[in-house]
N, C-alpha and C positions, 0 to 999 in steps of 0.2 A: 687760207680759206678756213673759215669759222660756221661750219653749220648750225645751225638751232638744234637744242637737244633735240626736238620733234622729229626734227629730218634725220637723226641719227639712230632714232629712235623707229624711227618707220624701217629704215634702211635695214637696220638687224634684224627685224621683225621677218623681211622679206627674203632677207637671205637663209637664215633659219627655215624657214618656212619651204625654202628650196632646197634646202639642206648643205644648203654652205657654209653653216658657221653654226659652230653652240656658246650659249651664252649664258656665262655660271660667277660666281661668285670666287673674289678673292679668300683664300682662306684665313690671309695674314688679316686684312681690311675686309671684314663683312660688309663693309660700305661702298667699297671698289666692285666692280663688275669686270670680270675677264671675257673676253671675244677671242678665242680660238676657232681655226680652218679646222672642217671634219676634212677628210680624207677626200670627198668630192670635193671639196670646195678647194681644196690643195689643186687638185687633177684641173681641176676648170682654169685657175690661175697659171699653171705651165702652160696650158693651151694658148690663154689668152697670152699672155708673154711671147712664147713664140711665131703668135700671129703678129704681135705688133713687129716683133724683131723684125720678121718678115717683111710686112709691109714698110716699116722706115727703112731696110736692106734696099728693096727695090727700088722706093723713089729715090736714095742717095744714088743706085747708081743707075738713075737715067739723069742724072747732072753731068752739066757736060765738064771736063776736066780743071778748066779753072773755078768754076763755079765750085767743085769738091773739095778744091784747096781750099777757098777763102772759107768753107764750112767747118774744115780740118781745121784753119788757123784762130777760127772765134771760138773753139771747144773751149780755152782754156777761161777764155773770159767767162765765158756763158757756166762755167763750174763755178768761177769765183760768184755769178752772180746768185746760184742754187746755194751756195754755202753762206755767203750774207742773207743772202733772204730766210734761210732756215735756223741759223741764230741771231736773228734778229740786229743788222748791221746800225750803228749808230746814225749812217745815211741812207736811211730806210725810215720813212715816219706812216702811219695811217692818216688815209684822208675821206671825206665823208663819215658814213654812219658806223658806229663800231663792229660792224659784220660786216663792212664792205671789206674790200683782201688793200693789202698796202703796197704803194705805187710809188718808186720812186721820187725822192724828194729833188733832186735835180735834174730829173728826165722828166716832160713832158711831150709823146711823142703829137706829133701834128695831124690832123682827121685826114686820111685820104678819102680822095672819093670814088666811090663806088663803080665798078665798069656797068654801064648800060645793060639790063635785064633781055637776053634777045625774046621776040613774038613767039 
């Protein structure tokens, strides 16, 4: 994912402004801009962290026991696929506009369709 400086630019704006984050200059590269957690924005981060823990704890375990395994058994792939994807695997290309995020070059998965909307 590639945001627009704009949108990165709003983002810090907003969080600062919450007092999540201070936004200062590198000292080595007066060109570079550094983005450090204040102290709340640390706090708020554990929080939010232990809330997801939380909530992905609890739906892993209303799975029913084979369904846990086969989740168990795709971790290792699903690593391998977060660690190509984040140095950039030679079977990884971008497709569409140069901000779109990049989708495998030999997976295309197939559109399911959608379950009916109930009244």
């Amino acid at each position: 994912m590639r945001p627009a400086p704009n949108t990165v630019s709003g983002l810090l704006t907003r969080l600062m402004a919450a007092g999540l984050v201070d936004r200062g200059t590198d000292p080595r590269d007066r060109r570079r801009t550094v983005v450090q957690l204040t102290d709340e924005g640390h706090d708020h981060l554990t929080t939010w962290q232990h809330v997801k823990e939380r909530r992905i704890g609890a739906a892993v375990d209303a799975l029913d026991p084979g369904e846990r395994t086969a989740l168990t058994s795709a971790l290792p792939a699903m690593n391998s696929l977060v660690h190509r994807l984040h140095r950039g695997s030679p079977h990884i290309r971008p497709t569409g506009p140069p901000d779109a995020q990049p989708r495998l070059a030999r997976h295309r998965p197939k559109a399911r369709p959608r379950p009916p909307v109930p009244p």
